[in-house]
C-alpha positions, 0 to 999 in steps of 0.5 A, spaced: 331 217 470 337 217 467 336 218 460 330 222 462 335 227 465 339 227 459 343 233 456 345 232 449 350 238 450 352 236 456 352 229 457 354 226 464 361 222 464 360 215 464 363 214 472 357 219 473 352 214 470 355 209 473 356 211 481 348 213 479 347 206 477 351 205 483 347 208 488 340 206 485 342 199 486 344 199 494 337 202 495 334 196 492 339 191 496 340 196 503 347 196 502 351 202 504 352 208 499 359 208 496 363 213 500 364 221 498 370 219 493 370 212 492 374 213 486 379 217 486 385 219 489 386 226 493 390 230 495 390 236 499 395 241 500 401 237 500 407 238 502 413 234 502 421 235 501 423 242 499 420 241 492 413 239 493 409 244 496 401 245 496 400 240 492 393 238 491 389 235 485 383 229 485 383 224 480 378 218 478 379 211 477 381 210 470 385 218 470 392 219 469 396 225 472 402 227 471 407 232 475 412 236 470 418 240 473 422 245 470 429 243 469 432 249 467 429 252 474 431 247 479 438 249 476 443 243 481 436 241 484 434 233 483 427 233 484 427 225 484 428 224 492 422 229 493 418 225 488 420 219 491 418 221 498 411 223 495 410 217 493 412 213 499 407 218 502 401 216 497 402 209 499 403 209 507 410 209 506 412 216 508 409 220 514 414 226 514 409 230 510 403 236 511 396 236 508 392 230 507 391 224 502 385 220 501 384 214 497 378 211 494 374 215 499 379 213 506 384 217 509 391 214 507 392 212 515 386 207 515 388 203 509 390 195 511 395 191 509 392 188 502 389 195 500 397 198 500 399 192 497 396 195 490 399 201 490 406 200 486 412 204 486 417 203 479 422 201 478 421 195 482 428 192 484 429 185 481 433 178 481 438 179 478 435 172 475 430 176 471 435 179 467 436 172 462 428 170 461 424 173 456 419 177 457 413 173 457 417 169 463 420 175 466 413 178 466 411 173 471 416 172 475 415 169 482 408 173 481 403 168 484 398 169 479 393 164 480 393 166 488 392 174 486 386 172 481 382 167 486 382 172 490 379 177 487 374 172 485 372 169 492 372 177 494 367 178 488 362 172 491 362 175 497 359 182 495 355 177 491 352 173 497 352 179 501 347 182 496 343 177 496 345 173 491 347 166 492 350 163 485 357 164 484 360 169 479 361 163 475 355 160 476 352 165 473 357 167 467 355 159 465 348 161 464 350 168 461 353 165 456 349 158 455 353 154 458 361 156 455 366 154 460 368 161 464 373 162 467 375 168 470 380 173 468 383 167 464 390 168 466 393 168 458 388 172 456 389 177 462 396 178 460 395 178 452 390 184 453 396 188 458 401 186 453 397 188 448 396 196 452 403 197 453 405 195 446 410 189 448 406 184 445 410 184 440 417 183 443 415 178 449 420 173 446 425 179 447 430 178 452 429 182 458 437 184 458 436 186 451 431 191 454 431 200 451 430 204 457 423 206 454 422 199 453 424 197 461 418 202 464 413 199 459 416 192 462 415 195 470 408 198 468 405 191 465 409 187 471 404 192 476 398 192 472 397 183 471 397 184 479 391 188 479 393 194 481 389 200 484 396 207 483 401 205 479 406 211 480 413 212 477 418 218 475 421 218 467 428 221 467 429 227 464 432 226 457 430 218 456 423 220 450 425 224 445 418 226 442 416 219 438 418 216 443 414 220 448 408 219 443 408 213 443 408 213 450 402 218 451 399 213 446 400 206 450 398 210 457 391 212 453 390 205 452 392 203 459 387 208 462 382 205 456 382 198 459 384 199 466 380 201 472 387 203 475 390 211 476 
């Protein structure tokens, strides 16, 4: 139906073929359709702080967005505690705002305690400990991953056995690949692949004290990214890219966005 429908000069979106996909197959198993705007963050008219008025945009799972303000404009103006209120808003933190916030197709009220716990706000504070490991350790520090994984796995078995498939996903993984042990999302090579995205592969033997600014919003970017993260949002101070820098950020943010359902 797809490929019968297709249009060579304006082809759909692989998200639009995918939630078709998605469609058909909930028919075939009787399960609810996805809800309207399942995949994307959306705001509506949102209005915090002195700043931030009327704000509204909706952006897909896999999307990136970014807000500019005019320095010279805000003149004496520091526009980081509105910002910061937007965020604490986006993740339920913050109720002192107008307009509303949907999350993946639910009113930002609605969502529990695991679904808010996704949506990260950087920097984080960190242990004073940290600053003597290197990356590679730092990375991991007090994170529980094996717990974070082994849940996203028996979720997965769930919609399986809801669907009415009784195997596990490693079950069927194994007969997929003939009999090759699967593990999934193998912890070393989960954290390869982000270290890989934000370019930090290459310095995980670097201290964490030894850190460039550039260098330490990575480090925080990667840290939310290997807890399986639904919103990573952060504000980049004013006057910290100079434009190669800036480059190379853009450039590693292309790769998050290529290899990670996150927004």
């Amino acid at each position: 139906e797809i490929v019968k429908e297709w249009n060579v000069d304006d082809p759909p979106h692989a998200y639009e073929i995918v939630e078709k996909i998605c469609e058909m197959v909930s028919s075939g198993v009787k399960k609810e359709k996805l809800k309207e705007n399942s995949q994307f963050l959306v705001l509506n008219q949102v209005s915090v702080g002195n700043i931030i008025d009327n704000l509204s945009f909706k952006i897909h799972r896999g999307k990136s967005i970014g807000i500019i303000f005019d320095e010279k404009r805000l003149e004496n103006i520091d526009p980081r505690s509105d910002l910061l209120d937007l965020f604490d808003a986006i993740a339920g933190n913050h109720s002192d705002f107008s307009g509303s916030i949907q999350i993946f197709g639910n009113p930002m009220l609605l969502l529990n305690k695991e679904e808010k716990e996704k949506i990260f706000i950087l920097p984080q504070a960190y242990d004073a400990s940290i600053t003597k490991l290197r990356i590679k350790k730092a990375l991991q520090y007090k994170i529980r991953l094996k717990v974070i994984y082994r849940l996203k796995k028996s979720d997965f078995n769930l919609i399986l056995r809801d669907a009415g498939l009784t195997q596990s996903l490693d079950e069927i993984m194994r007969e997929f690949l003939k009999g090759k042990p699967f593990n999934f999302l193998r912890k070393k090579q989960y954290i390869k692949k982000v270290l890989e995205s934000t370019g930090l592969l290459n310095k995980k033997n670097k201290k964490f004290s030894q850190l460039t600014p550039l260098e330490f919003l990575l480090f925080s970017i990667t840290q939310a990214l290997i807890q399986s993260p639904t919103i990573i949002m952060f504000s980049i101070p004013f006057g910290i890219l100079g434009k190669l820098e800036y480059e190379k950020f853009n450039s590693y943010m292309n790769k998050i966005k290529e290899n990670f359902h996150v927004v």
